[in-house]
C-alpha atoms as an extended CHARMM CRD file, in Angstrom:
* protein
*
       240  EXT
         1         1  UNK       CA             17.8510000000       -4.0760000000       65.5610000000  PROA      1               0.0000000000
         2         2  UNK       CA             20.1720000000       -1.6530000000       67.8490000000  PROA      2               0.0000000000
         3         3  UNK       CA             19.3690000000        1.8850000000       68.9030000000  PROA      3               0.0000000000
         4         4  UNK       CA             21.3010000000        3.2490000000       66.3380000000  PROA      4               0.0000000000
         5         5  UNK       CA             20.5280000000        1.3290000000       63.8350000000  PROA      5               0.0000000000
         6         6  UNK       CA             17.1410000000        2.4440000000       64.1150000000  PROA      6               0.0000000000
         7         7  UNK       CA             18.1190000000        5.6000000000       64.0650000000  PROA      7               0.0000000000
         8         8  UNK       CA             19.6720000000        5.7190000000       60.9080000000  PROA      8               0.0000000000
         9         9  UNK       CA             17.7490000000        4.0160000000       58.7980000000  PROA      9               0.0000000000
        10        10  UNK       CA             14.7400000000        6.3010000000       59.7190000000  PROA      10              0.0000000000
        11        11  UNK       CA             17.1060000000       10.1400000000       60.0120000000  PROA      11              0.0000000000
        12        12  UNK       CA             15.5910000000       12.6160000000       57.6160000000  PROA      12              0.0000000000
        13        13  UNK       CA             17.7400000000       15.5960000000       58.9790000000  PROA      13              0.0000000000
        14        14  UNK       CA             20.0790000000       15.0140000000       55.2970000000  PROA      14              0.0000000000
        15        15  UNK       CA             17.5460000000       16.2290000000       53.3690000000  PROA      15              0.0000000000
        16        16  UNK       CA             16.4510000000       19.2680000000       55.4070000000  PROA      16              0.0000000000
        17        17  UNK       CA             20.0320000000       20.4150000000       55.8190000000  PROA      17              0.0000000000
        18        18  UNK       CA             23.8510000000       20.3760000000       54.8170000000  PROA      18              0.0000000000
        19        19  UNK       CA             24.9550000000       18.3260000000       57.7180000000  PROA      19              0.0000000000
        20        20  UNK       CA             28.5950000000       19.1530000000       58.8870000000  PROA      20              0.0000000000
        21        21  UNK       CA             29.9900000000       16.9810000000       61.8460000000  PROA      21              0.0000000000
        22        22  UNK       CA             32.2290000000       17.8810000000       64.2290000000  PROA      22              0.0000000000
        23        23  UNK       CA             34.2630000000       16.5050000000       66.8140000000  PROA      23              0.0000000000
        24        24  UNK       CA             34.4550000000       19.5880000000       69.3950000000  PROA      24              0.0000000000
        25        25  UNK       CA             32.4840000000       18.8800000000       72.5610000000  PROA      25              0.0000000000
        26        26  UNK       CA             33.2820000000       21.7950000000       73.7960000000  PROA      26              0.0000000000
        27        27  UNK       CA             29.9870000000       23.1400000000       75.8220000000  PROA      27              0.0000000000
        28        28  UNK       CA             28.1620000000       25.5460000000       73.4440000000  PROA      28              0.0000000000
        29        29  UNK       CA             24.4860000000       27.0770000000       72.6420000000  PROA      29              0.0000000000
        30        30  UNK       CA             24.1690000000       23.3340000000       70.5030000000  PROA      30              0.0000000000
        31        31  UNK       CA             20.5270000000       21.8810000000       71.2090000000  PROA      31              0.0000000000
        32        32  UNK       CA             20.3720000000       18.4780000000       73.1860000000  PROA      32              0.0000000000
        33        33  UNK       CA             17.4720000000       15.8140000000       71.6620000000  PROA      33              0.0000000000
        34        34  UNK       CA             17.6580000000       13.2290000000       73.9640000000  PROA      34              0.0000000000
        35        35  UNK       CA             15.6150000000       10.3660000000       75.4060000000  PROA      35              0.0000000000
        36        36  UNK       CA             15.9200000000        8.2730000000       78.0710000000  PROA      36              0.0000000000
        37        37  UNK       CA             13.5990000000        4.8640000000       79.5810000000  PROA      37              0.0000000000
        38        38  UNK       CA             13.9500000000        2.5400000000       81.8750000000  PROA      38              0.0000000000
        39        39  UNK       CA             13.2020000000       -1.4850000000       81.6460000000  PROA      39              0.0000000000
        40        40  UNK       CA             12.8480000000       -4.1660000000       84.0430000000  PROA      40              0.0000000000
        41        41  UNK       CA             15.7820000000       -5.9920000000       84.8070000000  PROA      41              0.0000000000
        42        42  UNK       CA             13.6800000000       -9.0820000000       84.1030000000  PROA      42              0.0000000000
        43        43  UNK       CA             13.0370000000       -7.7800000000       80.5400000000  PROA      43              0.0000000000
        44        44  UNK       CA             16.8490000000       -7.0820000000       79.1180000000  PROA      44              0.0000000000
        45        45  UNK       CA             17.2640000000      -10.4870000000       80.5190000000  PROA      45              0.0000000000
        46        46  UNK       CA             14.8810000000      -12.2320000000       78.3020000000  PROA      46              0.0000000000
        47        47  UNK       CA             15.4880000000      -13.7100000000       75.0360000000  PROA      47              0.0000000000
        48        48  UNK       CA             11.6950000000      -13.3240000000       73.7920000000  PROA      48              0.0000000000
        49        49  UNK       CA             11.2790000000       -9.4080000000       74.4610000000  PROA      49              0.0000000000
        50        50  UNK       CA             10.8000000000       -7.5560000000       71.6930000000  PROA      50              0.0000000000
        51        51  UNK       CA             13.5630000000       -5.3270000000       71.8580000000  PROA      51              0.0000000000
        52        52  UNK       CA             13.4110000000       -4.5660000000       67.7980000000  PROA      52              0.0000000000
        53        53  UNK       CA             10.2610000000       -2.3530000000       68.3610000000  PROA      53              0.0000000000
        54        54  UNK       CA             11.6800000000       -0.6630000000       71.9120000000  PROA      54              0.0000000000
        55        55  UNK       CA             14.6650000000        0.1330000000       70.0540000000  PROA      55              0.0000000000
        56        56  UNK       CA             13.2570000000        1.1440000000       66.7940000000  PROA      56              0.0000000000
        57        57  UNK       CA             10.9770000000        3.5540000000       68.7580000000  PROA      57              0.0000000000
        58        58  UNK       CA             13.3270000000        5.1470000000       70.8520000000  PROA      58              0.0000000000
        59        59  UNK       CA             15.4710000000        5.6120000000       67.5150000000  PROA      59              0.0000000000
        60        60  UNK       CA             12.8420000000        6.8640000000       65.7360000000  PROA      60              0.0000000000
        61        61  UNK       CA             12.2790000000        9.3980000000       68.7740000000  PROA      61              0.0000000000
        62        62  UNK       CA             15.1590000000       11.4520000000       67.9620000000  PROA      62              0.0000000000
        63        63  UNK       CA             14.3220000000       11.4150000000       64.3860000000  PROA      63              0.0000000000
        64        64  UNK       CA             11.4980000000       13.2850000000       65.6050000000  PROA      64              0.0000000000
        65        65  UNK       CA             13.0400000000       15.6280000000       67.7510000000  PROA      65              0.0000000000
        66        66  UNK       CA             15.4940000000       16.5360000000       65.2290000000  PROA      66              0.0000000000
        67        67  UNK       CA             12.3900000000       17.1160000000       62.5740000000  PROA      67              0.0000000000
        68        68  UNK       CA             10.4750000000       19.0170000000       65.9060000000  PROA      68              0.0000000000
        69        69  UNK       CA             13.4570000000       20.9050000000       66.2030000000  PROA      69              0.0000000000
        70        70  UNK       CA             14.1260000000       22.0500000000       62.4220000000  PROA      70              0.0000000000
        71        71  UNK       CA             10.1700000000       23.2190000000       62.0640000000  PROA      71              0.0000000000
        72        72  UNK       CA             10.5210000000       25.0810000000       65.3520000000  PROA      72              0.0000000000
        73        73  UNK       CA             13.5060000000       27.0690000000       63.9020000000  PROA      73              0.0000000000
        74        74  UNK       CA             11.8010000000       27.5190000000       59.9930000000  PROA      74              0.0000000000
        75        75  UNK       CA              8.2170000000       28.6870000000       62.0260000000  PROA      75              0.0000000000
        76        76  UNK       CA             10.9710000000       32.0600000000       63.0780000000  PROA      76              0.0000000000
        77        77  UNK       CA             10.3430000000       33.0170000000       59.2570000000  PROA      77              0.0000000000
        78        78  UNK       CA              7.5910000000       35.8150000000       59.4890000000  PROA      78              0.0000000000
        79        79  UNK       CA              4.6870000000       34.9230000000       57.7000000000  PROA      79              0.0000000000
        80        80  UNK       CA              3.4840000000       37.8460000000       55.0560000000  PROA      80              0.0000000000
        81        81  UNK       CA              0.7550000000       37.7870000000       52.5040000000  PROA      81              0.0000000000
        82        82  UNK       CA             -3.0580000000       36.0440000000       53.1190000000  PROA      82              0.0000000000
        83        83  UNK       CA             -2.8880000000       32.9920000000       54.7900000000  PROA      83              0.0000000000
        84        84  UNK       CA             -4.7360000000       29.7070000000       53.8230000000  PROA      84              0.0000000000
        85        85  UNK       CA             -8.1010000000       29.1780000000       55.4720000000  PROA      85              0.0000000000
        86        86  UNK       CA             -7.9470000000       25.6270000000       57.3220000000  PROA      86              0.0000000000
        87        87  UNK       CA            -11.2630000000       25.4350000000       57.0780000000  PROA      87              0.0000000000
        88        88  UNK       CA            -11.5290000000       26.2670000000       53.1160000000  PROA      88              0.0000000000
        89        89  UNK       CA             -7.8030000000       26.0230000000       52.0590000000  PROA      89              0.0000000000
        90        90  UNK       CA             -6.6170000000       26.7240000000       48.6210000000  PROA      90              0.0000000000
        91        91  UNK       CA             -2.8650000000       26.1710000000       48.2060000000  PROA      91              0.0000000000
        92        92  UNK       CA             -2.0480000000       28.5040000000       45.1470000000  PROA      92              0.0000000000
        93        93  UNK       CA              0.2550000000       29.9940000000       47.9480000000  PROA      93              0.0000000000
        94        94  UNK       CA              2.7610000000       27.1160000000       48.1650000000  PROA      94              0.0000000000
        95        95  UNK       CA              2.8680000000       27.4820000000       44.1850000000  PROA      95              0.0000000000
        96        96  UNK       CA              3.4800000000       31.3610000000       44.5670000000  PROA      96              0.0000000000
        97        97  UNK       CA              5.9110000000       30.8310000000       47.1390000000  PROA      97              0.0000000000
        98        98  UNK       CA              8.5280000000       28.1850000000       44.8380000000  PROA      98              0.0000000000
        99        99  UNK       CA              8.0940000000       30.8320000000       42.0990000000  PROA      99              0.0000000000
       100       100  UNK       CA              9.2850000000       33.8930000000       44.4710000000  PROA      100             0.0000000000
       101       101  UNK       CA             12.5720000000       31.6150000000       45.2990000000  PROA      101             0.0000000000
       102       102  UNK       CA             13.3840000000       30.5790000000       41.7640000000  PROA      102             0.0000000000
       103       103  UNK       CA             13.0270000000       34.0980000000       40.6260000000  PROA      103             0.0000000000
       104       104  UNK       CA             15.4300000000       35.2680000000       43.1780000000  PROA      104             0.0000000000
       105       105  UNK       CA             17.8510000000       32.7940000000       41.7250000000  PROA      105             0.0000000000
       106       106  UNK       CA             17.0420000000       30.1040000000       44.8260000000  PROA      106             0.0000000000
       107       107  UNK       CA             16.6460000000       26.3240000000       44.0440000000  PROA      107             0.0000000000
       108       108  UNK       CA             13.3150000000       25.5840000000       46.6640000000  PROA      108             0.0000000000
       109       109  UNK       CA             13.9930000000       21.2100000000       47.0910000000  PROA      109             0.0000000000
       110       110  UNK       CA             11.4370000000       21.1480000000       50.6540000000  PROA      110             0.0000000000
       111       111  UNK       CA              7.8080000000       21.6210000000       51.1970000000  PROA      111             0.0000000000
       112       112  UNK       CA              7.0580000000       21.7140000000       55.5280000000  PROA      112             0.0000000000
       113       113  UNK       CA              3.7650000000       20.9010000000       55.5830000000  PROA      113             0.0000000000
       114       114  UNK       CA              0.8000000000       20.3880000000       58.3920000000  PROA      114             0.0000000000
       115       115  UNK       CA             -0.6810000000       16.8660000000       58.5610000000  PROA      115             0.0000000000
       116       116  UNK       CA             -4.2910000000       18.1940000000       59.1270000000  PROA      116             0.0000000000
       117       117  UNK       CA             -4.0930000000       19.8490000000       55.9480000000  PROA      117             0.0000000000
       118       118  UNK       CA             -2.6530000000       16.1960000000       54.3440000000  PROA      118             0.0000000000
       119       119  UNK       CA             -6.6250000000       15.1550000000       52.3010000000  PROA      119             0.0000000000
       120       120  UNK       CA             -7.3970000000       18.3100000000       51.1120000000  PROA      120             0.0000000000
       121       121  UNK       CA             -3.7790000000       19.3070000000       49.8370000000  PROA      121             0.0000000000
       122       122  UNK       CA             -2.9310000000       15.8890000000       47.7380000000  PROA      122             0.0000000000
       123       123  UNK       CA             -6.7870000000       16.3830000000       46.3350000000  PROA      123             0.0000000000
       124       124  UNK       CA             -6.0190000000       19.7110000000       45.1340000000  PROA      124             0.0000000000
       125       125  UNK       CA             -2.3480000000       18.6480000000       43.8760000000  PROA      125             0.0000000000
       126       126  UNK       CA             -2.7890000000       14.8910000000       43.1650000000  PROA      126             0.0000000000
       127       127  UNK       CA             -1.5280000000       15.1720000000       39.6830000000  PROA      127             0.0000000000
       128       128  UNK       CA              1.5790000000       17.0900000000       39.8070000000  PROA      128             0.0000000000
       129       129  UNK       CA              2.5600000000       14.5770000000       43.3310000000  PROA      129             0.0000000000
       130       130  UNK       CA              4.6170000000       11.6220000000       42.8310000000  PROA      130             0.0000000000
       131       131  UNK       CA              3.5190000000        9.1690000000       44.9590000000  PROA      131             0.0000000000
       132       132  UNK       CA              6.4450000000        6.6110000000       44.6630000000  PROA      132             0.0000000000
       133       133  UNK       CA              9.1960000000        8.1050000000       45.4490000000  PROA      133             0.0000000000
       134       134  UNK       CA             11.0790000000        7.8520000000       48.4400000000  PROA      134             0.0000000000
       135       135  UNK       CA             11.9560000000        8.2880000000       51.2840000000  PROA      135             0.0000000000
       136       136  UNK       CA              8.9340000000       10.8680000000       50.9240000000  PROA      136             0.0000000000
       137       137  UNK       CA              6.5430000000       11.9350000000       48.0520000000  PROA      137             0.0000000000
       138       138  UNK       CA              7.6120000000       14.6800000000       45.5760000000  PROA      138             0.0000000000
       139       139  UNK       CA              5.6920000000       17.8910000000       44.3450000000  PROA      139             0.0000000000
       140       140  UNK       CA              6.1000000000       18.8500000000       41.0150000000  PROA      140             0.0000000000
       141       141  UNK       CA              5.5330000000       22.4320000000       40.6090000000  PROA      141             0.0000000000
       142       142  UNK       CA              4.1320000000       23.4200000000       37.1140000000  PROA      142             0.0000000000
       143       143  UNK       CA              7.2570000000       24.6110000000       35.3440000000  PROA      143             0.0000000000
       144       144  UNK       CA              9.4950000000       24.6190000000       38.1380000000  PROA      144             0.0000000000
       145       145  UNK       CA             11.2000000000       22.9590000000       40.9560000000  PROA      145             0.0000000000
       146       146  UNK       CA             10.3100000000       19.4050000000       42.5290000000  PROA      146             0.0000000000
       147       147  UNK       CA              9.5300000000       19.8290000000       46.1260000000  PROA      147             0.0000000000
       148       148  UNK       CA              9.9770000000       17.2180000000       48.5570000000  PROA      148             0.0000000000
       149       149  UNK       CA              7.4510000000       17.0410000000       51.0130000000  PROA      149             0.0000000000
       150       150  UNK       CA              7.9470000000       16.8530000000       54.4260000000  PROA      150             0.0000000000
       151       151  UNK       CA              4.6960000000       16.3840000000       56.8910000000  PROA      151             0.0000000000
       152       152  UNK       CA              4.0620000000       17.4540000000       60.5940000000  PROA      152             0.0000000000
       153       153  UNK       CA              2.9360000000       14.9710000000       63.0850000000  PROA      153             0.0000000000
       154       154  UNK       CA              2.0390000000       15.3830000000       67.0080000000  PROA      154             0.0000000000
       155       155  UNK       CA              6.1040000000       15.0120000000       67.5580000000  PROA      155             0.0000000000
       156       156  UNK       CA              7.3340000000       17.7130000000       65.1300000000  PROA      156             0.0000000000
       157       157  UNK       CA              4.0170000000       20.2140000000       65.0420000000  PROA      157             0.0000000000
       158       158  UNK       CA              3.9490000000       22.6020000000       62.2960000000  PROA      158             0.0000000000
       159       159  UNK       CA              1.8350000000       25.5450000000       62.0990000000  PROA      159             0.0000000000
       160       160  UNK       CA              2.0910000000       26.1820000000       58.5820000000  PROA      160             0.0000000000
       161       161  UNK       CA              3.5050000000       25.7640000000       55.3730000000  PROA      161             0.0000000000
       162       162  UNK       CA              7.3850000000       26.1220000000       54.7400000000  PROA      162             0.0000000000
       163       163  UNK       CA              9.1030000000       26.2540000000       51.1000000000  PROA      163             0.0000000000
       164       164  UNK       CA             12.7220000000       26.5870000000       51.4010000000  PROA      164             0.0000000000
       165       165  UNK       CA             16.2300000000       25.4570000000       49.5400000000  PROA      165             0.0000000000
       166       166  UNK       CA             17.9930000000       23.2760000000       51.5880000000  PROA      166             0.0000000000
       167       167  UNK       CA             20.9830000000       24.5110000000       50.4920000000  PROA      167             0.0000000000
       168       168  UNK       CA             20.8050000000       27.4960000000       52.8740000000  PROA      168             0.0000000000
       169       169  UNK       CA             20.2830000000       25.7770000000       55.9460000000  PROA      169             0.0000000000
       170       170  UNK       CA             23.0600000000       23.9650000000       57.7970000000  PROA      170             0.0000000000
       171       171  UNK       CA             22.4240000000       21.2670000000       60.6630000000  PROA      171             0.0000000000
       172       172  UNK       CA             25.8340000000       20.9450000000       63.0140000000  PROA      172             0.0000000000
       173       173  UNK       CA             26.1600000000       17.8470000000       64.7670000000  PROA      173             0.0000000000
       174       174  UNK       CA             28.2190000000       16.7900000000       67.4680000000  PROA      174             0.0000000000
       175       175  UNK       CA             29.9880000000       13.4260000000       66.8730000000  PROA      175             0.0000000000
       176       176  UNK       CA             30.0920000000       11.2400000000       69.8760000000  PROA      176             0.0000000000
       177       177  UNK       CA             33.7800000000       10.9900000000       71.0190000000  PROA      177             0.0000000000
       178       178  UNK       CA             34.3280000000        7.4330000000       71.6040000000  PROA      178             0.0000000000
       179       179  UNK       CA             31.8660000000        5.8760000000       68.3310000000  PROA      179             0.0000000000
       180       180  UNK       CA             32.4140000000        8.7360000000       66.2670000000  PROA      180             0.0000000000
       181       181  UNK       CA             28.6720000000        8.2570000000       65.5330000000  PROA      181             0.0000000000
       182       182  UNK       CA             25.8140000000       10.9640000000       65.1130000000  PROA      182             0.0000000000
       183       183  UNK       CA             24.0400000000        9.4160000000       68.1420000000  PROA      183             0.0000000000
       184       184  UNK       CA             25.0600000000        8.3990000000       71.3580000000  PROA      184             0.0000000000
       185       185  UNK       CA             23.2460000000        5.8240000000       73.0910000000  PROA      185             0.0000000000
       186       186  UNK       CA             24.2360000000        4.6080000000       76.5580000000  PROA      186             0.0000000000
       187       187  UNK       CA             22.8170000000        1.7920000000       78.6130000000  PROA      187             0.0000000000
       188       188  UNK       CA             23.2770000000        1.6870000000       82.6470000000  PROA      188             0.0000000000
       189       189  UNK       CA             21.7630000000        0.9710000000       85.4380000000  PROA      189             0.0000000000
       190       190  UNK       CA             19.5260000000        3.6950000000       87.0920000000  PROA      190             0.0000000000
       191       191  UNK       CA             19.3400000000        5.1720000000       90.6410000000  PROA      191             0.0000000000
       192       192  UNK       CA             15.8880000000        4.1350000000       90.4760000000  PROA      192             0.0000000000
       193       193  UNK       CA             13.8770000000        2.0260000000       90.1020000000  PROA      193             0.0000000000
       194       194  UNK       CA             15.1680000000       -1.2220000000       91.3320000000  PROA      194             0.0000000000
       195       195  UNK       CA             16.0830000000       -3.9050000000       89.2490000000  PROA      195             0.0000000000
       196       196  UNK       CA             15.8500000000       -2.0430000000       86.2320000000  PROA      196             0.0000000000
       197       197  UNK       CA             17.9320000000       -1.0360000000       82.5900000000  PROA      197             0.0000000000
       198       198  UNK       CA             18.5890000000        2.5160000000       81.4490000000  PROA      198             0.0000000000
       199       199  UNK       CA             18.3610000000        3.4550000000       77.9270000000  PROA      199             0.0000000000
       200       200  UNK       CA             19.8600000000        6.7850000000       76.6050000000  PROA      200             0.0000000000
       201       201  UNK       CA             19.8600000000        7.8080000000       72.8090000000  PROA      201             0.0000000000
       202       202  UNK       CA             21.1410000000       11.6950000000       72.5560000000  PROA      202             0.0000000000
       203       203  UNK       CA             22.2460000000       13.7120000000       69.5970000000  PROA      203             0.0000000000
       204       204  UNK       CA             23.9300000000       17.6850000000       69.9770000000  PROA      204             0.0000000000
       205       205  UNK       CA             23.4260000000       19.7100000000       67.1830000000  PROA      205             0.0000000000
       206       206  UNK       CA             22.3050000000       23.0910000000       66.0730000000  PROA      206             0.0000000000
       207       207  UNK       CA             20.1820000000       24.1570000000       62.8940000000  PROA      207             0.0000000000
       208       208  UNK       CA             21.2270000000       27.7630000000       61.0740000000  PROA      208             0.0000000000
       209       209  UNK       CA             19.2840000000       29.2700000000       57.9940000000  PROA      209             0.0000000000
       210       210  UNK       CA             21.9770000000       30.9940000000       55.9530000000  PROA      210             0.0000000000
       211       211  UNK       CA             20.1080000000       32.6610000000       54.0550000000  PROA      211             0.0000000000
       212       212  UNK       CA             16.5730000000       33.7500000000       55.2820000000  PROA      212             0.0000000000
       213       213  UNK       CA             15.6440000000       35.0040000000       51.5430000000  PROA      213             0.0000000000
       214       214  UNK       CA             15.2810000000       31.5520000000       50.3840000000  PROA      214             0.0000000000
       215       215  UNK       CA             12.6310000000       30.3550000000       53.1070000000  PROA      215             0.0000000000
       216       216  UNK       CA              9.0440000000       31.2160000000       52.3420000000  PROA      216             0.0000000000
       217       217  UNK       CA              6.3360000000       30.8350000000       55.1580000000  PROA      217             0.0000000000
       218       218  UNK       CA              2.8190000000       30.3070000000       54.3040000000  PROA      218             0.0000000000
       219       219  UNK       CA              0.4860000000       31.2580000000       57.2670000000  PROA      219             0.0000000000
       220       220  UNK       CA             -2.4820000000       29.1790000000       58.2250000000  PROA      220             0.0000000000
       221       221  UNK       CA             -5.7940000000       30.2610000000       60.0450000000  PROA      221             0.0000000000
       222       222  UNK       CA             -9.0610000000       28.6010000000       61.0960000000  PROA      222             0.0000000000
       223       223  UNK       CA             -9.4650000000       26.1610000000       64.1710000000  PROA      223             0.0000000000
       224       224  UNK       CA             -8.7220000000       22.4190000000       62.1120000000  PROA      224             0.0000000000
       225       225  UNK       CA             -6.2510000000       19.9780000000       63.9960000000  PROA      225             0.0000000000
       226       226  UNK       CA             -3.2710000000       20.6590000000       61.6140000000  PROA      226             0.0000000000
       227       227  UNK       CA             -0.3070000000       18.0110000000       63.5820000000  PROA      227             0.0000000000
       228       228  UNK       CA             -3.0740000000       14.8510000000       64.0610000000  PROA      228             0.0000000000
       229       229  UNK       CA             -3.6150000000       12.8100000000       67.3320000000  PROA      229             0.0000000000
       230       230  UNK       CA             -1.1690000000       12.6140000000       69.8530000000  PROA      230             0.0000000000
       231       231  UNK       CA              1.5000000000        9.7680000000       69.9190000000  PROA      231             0.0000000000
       232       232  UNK       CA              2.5490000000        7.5510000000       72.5780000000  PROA      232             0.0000000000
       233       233  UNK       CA              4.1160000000       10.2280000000       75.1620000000  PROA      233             0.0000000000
       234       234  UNK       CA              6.5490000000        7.6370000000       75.9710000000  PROA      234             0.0000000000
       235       235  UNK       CA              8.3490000000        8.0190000000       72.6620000000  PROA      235             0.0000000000
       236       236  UNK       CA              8.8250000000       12.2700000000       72.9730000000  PROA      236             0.0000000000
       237       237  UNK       CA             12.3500000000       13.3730000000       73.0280000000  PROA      237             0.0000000000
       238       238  UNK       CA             13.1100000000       15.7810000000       75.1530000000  PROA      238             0.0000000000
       239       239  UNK       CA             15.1590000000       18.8160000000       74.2280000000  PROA      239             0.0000000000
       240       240  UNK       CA             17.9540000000       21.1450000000       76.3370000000  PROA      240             0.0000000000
């Protein structure tokens, strides 16, 4: 399995957004999500590594960045009304929220949602969730809209819960100039250490809310773990 291919079987960022893609590179305020690792010469060399894991993590990294990256922007949304108590939660907000946005003539499709909050929240809602569908479960909201739920992790932390129509938010990407691809991934040799690979996977883009009436933000309180353990630091894109 390449880099990319990796990559794009695991990219969520088309549900979240209207993607556009564009072939400026001209510099700009465009976020970079980008890792990079280094392997031993030895290693790229050998038949029996298991480069289908390295590369599906190091895909999957950016995939994470790009969800880290979308919550960071969506957590801008101020936060009114009584928040949900961690420690005794009750979600009727999330409901309240999807009925604000359909009333206001919005079409709420995503649910941003804490991890830590992941046993009590599909107890509470376990009969309007669909479990089987994919690539991620689906609320049903009583007489409304279906949600699609998307959940925080250690990679892409989330301090609350998001309801928004992903019809007013737009994620620009950057096409790489020679592939023509979303992601760019490069493979070199580095200045150090010796006898070693480079790795590179990179995306440029930029997330915009168009519309900031048809994001709700649900504020949570209390001192649970809401974005689970952390994950293999290794795998962490880095952002500039």
């Amino acid at each position: 399995m390449t880099i990319r291919r990796a990559y794009e079987r695991e990219i969520v960022i088309d549900h979240l957004a209207q993607v556009v893609e564009e072939r400026d590179r001209t510099p700009s305020d465009y976020r970079v999500l980008s890792n990079d690792e280094a392997r031993h010469l030895q290693h790229f060399n050998d038949d029996s590594y298991h480069w289908d894991s390295y590369c599906q993590q190091l895909g999957r990294s950016i995939v994470f960045g790009e969800i880290g990256y979308v919550f960071e922007e969506l957590q801008h949304i101020p936060a009114p009304g009584v928040p949900i108590d961690s420690r005794h939660p009750r979600f009727d907000a999330v409901l309240s929220a999807t009925r604000e946005l359909t009333a206001l003539g919005h079409r709420p499709n995503i649910l941003c949602a804490p991890i830590g909050l992941f046993v009590p929240f599909t107890e509470q809602n376990n009969r309007t969730i669909d479990w089987y569908s994919t690539p991620n479960e689906l609320l049903i909201a009583p007489g409304g809209p279906t949600l699609e739920i998307h959940w925080s992790s250690a990679l892409a932390p989330l301090d609350r819960f998001i309801v928004f129509d992903s019809r007013k938010t737009i994620w620009r990407v950057k096409l790489d100039p020679v592939t023509d691809h979303r992601l760019t991934v490069m493979i070199g040799e580095p200045p150090s250490p010796a006898e070693a690979v480079a790795f590179l996977a990179e995306t440029v883009a930029k997330f915009e809310i168009t519309d900031r009436t048809a994001v709700r933000s649900i504020a949570v309180t209390g001192e649970s773990e809401l974005n689970g353990g952390a994950d293999d630091p290794s795998s962490q894109p880095q952002s500039g």
